[in-house]
C-alpha positions in Angstrom: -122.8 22.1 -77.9 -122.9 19.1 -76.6 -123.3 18.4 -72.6 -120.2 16.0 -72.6 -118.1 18.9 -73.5 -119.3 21.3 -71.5 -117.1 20.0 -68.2 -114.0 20.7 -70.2 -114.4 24.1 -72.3 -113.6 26.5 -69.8 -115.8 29.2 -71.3 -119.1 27.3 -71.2 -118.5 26.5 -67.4 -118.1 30.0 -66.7 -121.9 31.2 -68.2 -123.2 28.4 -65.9 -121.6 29.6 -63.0 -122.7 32.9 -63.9 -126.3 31.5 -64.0 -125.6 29.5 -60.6 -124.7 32.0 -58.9 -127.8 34.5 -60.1 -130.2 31.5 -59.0 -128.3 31.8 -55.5 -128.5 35.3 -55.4 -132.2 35.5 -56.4 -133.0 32.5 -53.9 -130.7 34.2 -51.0 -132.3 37.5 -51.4 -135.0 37.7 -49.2 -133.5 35.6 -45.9 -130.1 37.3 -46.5 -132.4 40.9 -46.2 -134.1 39.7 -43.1 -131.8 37.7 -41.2 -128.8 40.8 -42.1 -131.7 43.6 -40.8 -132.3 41.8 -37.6 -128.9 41.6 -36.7 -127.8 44.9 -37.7 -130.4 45.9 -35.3 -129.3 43.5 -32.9 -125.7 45.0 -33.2 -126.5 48.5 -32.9 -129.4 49.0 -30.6 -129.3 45.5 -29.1 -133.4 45.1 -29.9 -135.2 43.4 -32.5 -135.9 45.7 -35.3 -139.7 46.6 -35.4 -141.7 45.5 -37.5 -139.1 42.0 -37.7 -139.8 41.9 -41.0 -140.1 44.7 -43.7 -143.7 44.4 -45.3 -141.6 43.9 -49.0 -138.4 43.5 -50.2 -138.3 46.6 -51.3 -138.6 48.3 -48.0 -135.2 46.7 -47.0 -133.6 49.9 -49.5 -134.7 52.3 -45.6 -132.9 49.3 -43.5 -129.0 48.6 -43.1 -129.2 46.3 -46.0 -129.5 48.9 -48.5 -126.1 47.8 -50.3 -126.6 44.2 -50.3 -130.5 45.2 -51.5 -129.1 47.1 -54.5 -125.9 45.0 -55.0 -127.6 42.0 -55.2 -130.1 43.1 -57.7 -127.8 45.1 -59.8 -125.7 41.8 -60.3 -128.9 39.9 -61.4 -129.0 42.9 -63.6 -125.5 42.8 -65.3 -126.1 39.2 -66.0 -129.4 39.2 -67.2 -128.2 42.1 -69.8 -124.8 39.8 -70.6 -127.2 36.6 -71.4 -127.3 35.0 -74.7 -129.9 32.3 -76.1 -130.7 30.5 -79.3 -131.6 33.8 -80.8 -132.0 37.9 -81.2 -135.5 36.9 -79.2 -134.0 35.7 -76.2 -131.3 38.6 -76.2 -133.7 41.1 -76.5 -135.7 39.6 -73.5 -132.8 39.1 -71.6 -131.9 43.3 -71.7 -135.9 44.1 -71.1 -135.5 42.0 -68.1 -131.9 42.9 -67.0 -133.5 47.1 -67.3 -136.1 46.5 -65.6 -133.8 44.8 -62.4 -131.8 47.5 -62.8 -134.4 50.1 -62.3 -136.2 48.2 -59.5 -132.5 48.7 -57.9 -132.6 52.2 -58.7 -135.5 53.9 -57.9 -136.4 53.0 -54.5 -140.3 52.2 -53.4 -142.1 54.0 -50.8 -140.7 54.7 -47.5 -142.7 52.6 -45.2 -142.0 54.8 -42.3 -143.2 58.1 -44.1 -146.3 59.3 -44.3 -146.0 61.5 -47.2 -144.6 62.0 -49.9 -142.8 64.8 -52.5 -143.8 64.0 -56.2 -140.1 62.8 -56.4 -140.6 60.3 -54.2 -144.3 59.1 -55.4 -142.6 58.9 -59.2 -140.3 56.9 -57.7 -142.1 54.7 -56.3 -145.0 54.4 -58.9 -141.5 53.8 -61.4 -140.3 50.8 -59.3 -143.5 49.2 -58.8 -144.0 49.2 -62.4 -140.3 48.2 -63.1 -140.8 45.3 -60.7 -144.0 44.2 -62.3 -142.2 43.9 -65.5 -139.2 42.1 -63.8 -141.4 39.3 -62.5 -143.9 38.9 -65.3 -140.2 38.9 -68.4 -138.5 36.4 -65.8 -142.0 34.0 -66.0 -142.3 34.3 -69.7 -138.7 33.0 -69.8 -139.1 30.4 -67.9 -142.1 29.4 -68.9 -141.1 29.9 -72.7 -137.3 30.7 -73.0 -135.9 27.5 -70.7 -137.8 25.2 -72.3 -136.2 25.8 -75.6 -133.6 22.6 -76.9 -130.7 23.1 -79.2 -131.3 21.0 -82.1 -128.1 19.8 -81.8 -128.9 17.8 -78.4 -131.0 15.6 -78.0 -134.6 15.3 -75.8 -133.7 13.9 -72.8 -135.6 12.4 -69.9 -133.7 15.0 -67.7 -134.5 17.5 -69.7 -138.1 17.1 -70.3 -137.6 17.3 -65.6 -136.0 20.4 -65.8 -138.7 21.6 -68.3 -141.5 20.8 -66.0 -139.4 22.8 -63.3 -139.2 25.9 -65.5 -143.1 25.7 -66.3 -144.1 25.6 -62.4 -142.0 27.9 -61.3 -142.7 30.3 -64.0 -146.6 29.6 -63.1 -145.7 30.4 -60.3 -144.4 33.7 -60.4 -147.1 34.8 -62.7 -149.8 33.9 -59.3 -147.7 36.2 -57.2 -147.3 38.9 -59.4 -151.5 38.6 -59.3 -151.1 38.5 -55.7 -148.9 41.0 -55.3 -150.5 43.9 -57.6 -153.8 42.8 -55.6 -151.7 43.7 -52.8 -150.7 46.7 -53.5 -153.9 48.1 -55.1 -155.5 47.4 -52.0 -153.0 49.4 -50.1 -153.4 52.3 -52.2 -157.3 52.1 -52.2 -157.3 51.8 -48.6 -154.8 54.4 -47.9 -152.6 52.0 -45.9 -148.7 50.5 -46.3 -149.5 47.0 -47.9 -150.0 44.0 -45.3 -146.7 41.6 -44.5 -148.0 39.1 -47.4 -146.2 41.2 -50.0 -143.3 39.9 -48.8 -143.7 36.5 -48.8 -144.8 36.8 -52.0 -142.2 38.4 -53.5 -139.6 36.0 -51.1 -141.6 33.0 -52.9 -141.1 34.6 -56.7 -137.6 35.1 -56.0 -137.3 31.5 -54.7 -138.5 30.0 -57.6 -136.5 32.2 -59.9 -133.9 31.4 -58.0 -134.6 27.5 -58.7 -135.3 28.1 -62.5 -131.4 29.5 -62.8 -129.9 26.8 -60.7 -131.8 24.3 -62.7 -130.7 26.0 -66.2 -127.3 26.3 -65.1 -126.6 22.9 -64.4 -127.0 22.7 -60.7 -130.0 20.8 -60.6 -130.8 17.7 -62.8 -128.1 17.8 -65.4 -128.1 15.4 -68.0 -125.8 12.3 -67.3 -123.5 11.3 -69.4 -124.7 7.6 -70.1 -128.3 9.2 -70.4 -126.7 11.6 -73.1 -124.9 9.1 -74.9 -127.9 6.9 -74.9 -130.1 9.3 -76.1 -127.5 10.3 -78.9 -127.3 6.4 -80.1 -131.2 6.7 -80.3 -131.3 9.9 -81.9 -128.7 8.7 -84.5 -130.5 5.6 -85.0 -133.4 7.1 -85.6 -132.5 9.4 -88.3 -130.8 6.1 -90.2 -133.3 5.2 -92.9 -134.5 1.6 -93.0 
C-alpha cells in the first residue's frame, strides 16, 4: 500500500497506532516502574523505597507496580502475536516473540528480597530468564532483519533508508545488552549474589531502543513525505520505462 493512502484508510492507521503505542509502552516501561515504586512508597510509608531502584525490571513484579509490570508487557504481548508482515516468516516471528513477552510476564524472576528459594520458584525464575533472553535477542533480529524489509510496491526512499539505519542500531544494540545482561546475571549466580544495579539500565536501555524501533516503524518518527513519495514514484516509474 501506498504511504499516501495510509492517512485515509482507517484500518491501516489503526495497526500503526497499535505499533505507536507498543514503542511507548516499551520506551515508558522502565521510568513508569521507578518513578510509580517511589511514590507508592512515598504514599504509603512516606520514605524512599530502599534500594530506589530495583536491580532489574523484573524485580518491580515484588513492588506496587506489579499490575502495570505485567499489564504493560502482556499488551506488548497481544500485539506482538496480532502482527502481520510481508510473509508466514514474519508472522511466525512475531508469535515466538509475542510467547516469549508473555511468559516473561508470567513467570516472575527471583525475589530479590529472599534468600531462598522452593524449586517452584527457581523454575520460575530460570523460565523467565530464559524467556526474556529470547524476547530481546527475536525483537533484535526483527529489527535488524524484519524492519528493514520494503514492499515492492513502494518505492526506496531517502527516509526510508533513515529509518532503516535506525532499526539496524537499535537492534545492534539490544543484541550488546543481552551480552551484558546474561554476563550479568551469570556472574550473580557464580558469585552467589543478586545481580549489581547495571542490569537495569541495561534492560531500561534495550527497552528504549525497542521502544524507538516501533515508533519509528509505525510512523512516528521519519515518515515518508508525501512530495518525497511522489518524487520517488515519478523516478521509479521512469526508470522502469524502456529507452
Amino acid at each position: 500500500m501506498l504511504p499516501g493512502s495510509t492517512s485515509t484508510n482507517p484500518v491501516v492507521l489503526s495497526y500503526y497506532t497499535m505499533r505507536r503505542m507498543v514503542g511507548l509502552i516499551a520506551l515508558a516501561l522502565p521510568f513508569a516502574l521507578a518513578a510509580g515504586a517511589i511514590l507508592a512508597a512515598l504514599l504509603i510509608s512516606g520514605h524512599l523505597p530502599h534500594p530506589l531502584l530495583q536491580r532489574s525490571i523484573s524485580d518491580y513484579y515484588y513492588t506496587p507496580m506489579r499490575d502495570y509490570y505485567v499489564g504493560s508487557l502482556c499488551a506488548i504481548a497481544a500485539f506482538l502475536v496480532c502482527s502481520r508482515g510481508y510473509d508466514l516468516h514474519d508472522e511466525i516471528t512475531g508469535y515466538l516473540a509475542g510467547v516469549c513477552a508473555l511468559g516473561v510476564a508470567c513467570c516472575p524472576s527471583f525475589n530479590p528480597r529472599s534468600s531462598s528459594y522452593t524449586p517452584l520458584e527457581f523454575a520460575c525464575g530460570l523460565i523467565h530468564t530464559a524467556f526474556a533472553a529470547l524476547m530481546y535477542l527475536i525483537l533484535a533480529y526483527i529489527c535488524i532483519f524484519l524492519f528493514r524489509k520494503s514492499s515492492p510496491e513502494k518505492p526506496f526512499t531517502r527516509r526510508k533508508r533513515d529509518r532503516n539505519r535506525i532499526y539496524g542500531v537499535s537492534g545492534l544494540i539490544m543484541v550488546a545488552c543481552m551480552v551484558a545482561m546474561v554476563g550479568l546475571t551469570l556472574r550473580s549466580v557464580v558469585e552467589r549474589r543478586h545481580p549489581s544495579h547495571w542490569l537495569f539500565w541495561c534492560e531500561a536501555l534495550a527497552n528504549c531502543v525497542f521502544g524507538v524501533a516501533w515508533l519509528t516503524k509505525g510512523e512516528g518518527f521519519m515518515r515518508d513525505k508525501r512530495h518525497n513519495h511522489n518524487h520517488a514514484l515519478a523516478h521509479h516509474h521512469h526508470a522502469a520505462i524502456p529507452s
